[in-house]
C-alpha positions in Angstrom: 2.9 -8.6 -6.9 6.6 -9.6 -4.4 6.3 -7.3 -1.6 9.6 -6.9 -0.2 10.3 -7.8 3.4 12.1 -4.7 4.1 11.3 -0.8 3.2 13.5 1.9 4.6 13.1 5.2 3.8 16.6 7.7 4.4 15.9 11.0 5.3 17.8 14.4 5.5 17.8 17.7 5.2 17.5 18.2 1.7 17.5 15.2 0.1 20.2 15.9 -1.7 23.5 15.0 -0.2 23.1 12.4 2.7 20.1 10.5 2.2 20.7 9.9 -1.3 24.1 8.9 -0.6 22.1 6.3 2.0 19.2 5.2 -0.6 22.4 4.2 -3.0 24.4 2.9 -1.0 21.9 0.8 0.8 20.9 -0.3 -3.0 24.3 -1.5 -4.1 25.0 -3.3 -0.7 21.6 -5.6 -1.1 21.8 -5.8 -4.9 25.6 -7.3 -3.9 24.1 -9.1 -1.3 21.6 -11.1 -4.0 18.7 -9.7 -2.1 17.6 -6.5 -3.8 14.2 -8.2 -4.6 13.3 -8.2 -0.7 14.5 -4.2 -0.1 12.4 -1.0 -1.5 14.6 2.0 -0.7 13.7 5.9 -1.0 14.8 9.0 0.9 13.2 12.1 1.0 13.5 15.4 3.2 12.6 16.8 6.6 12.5 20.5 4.3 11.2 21.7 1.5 15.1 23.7 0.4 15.4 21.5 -2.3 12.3 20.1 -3.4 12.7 18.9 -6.9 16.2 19.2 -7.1 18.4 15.9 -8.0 21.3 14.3 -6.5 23.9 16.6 -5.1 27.2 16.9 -7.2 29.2 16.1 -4.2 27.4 12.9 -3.7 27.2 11.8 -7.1 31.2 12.0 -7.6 32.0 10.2 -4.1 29.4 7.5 -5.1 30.9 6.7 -8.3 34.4 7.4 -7.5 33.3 4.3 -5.2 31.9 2.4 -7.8 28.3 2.7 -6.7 25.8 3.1 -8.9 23.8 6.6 -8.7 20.4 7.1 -10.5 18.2 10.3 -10.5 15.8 11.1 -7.1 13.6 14.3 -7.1 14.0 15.7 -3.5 10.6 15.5 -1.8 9.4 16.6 1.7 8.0 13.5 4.0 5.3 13.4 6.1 2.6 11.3 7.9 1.7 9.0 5.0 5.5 7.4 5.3 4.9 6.2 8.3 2.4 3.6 6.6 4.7 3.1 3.5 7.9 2.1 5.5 9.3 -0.2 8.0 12.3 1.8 9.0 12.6 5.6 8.6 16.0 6.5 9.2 17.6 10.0 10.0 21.0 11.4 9.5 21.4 13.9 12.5 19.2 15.2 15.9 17.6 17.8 13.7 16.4 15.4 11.2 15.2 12.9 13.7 12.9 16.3 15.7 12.0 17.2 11.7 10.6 13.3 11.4 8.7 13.6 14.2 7.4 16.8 13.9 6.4 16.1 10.2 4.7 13.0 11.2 2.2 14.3 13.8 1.2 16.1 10.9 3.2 19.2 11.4 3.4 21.7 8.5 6.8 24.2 7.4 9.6 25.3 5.8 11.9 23.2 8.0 14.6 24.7 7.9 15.4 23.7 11.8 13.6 22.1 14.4 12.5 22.8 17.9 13.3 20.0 19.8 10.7 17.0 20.6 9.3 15.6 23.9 9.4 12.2 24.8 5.9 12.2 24.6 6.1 13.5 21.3 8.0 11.1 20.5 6.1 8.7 21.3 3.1 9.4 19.6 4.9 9.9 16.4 6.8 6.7 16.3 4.6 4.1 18.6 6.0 1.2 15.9 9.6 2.4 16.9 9.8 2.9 13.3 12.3 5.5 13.2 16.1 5.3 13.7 19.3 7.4 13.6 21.5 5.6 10.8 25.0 5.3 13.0 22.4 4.0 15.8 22.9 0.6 13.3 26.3 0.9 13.6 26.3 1.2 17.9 27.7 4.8 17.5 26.3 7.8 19.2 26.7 10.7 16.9 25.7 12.4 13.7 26.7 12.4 10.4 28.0 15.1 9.2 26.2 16.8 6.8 28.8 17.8 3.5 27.1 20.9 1.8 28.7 22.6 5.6 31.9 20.5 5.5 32.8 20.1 2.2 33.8 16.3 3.2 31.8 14.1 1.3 34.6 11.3 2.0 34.0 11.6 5.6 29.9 11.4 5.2 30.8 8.2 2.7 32.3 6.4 5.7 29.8 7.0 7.4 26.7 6.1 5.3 28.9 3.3 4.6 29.5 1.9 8.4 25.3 2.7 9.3 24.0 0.9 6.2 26.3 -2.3 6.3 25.4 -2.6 10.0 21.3 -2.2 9.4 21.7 -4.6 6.2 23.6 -7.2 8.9 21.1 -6.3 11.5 17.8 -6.8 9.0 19.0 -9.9 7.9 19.6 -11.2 11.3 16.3 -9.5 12.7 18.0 -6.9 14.5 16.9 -3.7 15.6 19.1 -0.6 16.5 20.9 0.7 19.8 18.7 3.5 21.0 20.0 6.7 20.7 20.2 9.0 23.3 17.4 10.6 21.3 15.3 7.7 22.1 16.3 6.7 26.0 13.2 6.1 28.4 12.7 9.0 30.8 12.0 12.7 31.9 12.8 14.9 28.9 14.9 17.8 29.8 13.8 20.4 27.9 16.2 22.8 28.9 19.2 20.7 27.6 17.5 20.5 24.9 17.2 23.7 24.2 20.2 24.7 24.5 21.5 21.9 22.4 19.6 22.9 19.8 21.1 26.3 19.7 24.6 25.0 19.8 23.7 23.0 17.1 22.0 25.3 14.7 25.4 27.9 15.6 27.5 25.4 14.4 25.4 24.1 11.5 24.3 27.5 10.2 26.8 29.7 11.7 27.7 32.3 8.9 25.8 30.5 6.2 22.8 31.3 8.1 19.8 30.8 5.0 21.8 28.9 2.9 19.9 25.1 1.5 21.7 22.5 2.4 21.2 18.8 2.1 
């Protein structure tokens, strides 16, 4: 049996809106690119909101209003055993990146947001630097913005777009990703972190406090 040289698995939220959009995306570009037979391509959650639930709306429309082909995907919930199955775990935003970690040292929950993670953490969860931020590919330092709070699923295109052309460049040219701020070498501060955390979740969940999203 061909096992591909490259397996990335997207992850969001949800798993409904951004890393399908990813998994996609990512498809169509190496299926254009001739080169489909060396990718295997999933995404899959840092919650369990949405578990079982298909592509978002949103997403489907964008994709094929952009001529990419969509299929079906069951919304799952990673976890350690992905860590085996893929070379490159990719997050959309900071609290998917401290879900990822979390989930792979075997941490259990709802998800619906994450405390944040220590560099040492870190560490232990990922010691194959495995995982990534998608616009990390790209050089860009920043999120992408997750549509079911925006509404903008052109905006999230653009950027799902810009992350997975530059990882499918950087792969074929054996290139790995700018760290992340997540990432950098040194003391953790926890007390930034903290506190970015809770700007974050105000701004994420704000008045839609206990509303899925994806």
């Amino acid at each position: 049996m061909h096992k591909p040289a490259h397996s990335i698995l997207f992850v969001c939220h949800g798993n409904i809106c951004r890393s399908t959009m990813a998994e996609f995306v990512m498809q169509d570009l190496v299926r254009r690119a001739g080169l489909a037979q060396d990718f295997r391509i999933d995404s899959a959650a840092t919650s369990r909101e949405e578990l079982g639930n298909d592509v978002h709306p949103g997403t489907r429309a964008k994709l094929a209003a952009e001529g990419v082909p969509c299929g079906h995907h069951l919304a799952r919930q990673m976890g350690p055993a992905d860590y085996a199955a893929f070379d490159h775990i990719v997050g959309m935003d900071q609290d998917n990146m401290d879900g990822i970690c979390q989930l792979l040292l075997g941490e259990k929950g709802y998800g619906f947001s994450w405390r944040p993670t220590s560099a040492r953490e870190r560490a232990a969860a990922d010691p194959d630097h495995k995982v990534s931020r998608l616009l990390d590919w790209a050089g860009v330092d920043r999120d992408v913005a997750d549509p079911w709070y925006t509404g903008n699923f052109d905006a999230t295109y653009d950027d799902v777009l810009l992350g997975c052309t530059a990882m499918l460049e950087a792969l074929r040219n054996d290139a790995k990703p700018a760290k992340s701020v997540f990432y950098l070498d040194g003391v953790f501060d926890g007390q930034t972190a903290i506190l970015r955390s809770f700007l974050e979740g105000h701004q994420r969940y704000g008045h839609r406090f206990g509303t899925s999203r994806g």
